[in-house]
C-alpha positions, 0 to 999 in steps of 0.5 A: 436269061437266068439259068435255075438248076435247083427245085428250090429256087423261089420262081419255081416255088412260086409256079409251082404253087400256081397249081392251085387255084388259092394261089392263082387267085392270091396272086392274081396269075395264072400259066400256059404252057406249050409252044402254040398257047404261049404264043398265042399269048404273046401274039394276044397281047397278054401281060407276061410276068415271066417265061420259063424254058427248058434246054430242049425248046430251041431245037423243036419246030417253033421254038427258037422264034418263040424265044425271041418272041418272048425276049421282046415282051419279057424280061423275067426268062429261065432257062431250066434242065429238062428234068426240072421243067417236068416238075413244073408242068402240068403235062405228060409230055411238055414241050419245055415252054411256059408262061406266067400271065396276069389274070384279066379282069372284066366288068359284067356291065360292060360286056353286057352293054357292048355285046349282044348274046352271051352265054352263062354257065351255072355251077359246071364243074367239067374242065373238059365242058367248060373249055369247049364251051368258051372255045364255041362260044369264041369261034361263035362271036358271042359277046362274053361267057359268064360263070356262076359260083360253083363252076370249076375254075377257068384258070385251071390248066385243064380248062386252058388247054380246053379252050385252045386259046379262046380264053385271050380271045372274049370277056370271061367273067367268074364267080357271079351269083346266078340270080343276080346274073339274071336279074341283070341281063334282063334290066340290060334287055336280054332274053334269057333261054335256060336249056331244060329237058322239060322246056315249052319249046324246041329251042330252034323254035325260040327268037334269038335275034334279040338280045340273048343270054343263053343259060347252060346247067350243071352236067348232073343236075342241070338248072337249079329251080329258081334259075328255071324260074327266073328265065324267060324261056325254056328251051329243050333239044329233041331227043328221039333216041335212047338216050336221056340227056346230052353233054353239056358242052355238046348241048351248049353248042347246039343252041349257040349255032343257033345264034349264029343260023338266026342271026346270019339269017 
């Protein structure tokens, strides 16, 4: 294990250029940290290009096992003071662990071939939403979650932590077009749902034990025109309160457990 003392040492240069998602996507990595997502990455089987730890991990609950986890699977590990590991982290309150990872790459035709209900997210751009969101759709079984251009980048620390380690967990796909999206969920046989306020029909009301893509729009603007033009179905959720519109992740989770009601069912 190499000891680093210095903000200048070029491994942590480089961690800490991965905060920006240039970066990430120049060199294809990205970082967890805290002692449960690292783990849950070990345990996942995700490529670890290196660890760093600080002098406090050993003594927190968890920790010592952690080293010796990541000792087995990596053979680039730091050891770093605890006040140096405050500059690398992304958090208020770091508990002295992170990970470099290898960004995963899935193919959308094969996700959409093996699966049978998915979920597209058209230009989100609220980490918070956008970790909730791949976290229900994990804990729902649906087959992958596909991002269009203009959604904020699943990388980013703040949709990691969202996710609660769903992101090692199903195939998540960036930077599609929409329109291309949908043209080809319908030649591979899926039926595409779009949540719309002015939708013809409860979406409760809708079949979804076929094939289904269930597409969700931005948080201010919702769907575009031609995405609303484009799907087979529009689908609202009755509101009859006060209030306008939904969150989007709440939304979003409404009509997955949908999925999972008819298709149990």
């Amino acid at each position: 294990m190499n000891y680093i003392q210095s903000s200048q040492n070029s491994t942590i240069k480089e961690i800490k250029a991965l905060h920006q998602k240039k970066h990430r996507d120049s060199h294809e990595m990205y970082f967890v940290e805290g002692i449960r997502f690292v783990s849950d990455a070990v345990d996942n089987g995700q490529v670890i290009i290196k660890a760093v730890i600080s002098d406090r991990l050993e003594s927190l609950n968890g920790g010592e096992l952690l080293i010796s986890k990541l000792s087995e699977v990596c053979s680039d590990i730091y050891n770093v003071p605890d006040k140096l590991f405050k500059e690398i982290s992304d958090t208020q309150s770091p508990q002295g662990v992170l990970a470099v990872l290898k960004k995963r790459t899935a193919g959308i035709g094969e996700a959409l071939r093996q699966g049978k209900s998915v979920v597209v997210l058209d230009s989100l751009q609220d980490p918070g939403n956008v970790g909730t969101i791949i976290r229900t759709a994990d804990a729902a079984g649906v087959s992958a979650v596909l991002m269009t251009r203009g959604c904020v980048d699943v990388y980013s620390p703040k949709v990691l932590r969202s996710t609660m380690g769903s992101v090692f967990h199903l195939p998540i796909i960036e930077d599609l077009d929409i329109i291309n999206t949908i043209q080809l969920l319908k030649s591979s046989g899926y039926k595409v749902i779009a949540s719309h306020l002015h939708g013809q029909n409860n979406y409760y009301d809708e079949d979804l034990t076929c094939k289904s893509a269930i597409i969700v729009g931005n948080e201010a603007n919702g769907i575009s025109e031609e995405t609303a033009a484009l799907s087979d179905k529009l689908v609202r959720i009755p509101m009859p309160g006060k209030a306008e519109s939904l969150n989007a992740s709440v939304a979003a989770s409404i009509m997955i457990y949908e999925l999972v009601r008819q298709n149990r069912a």
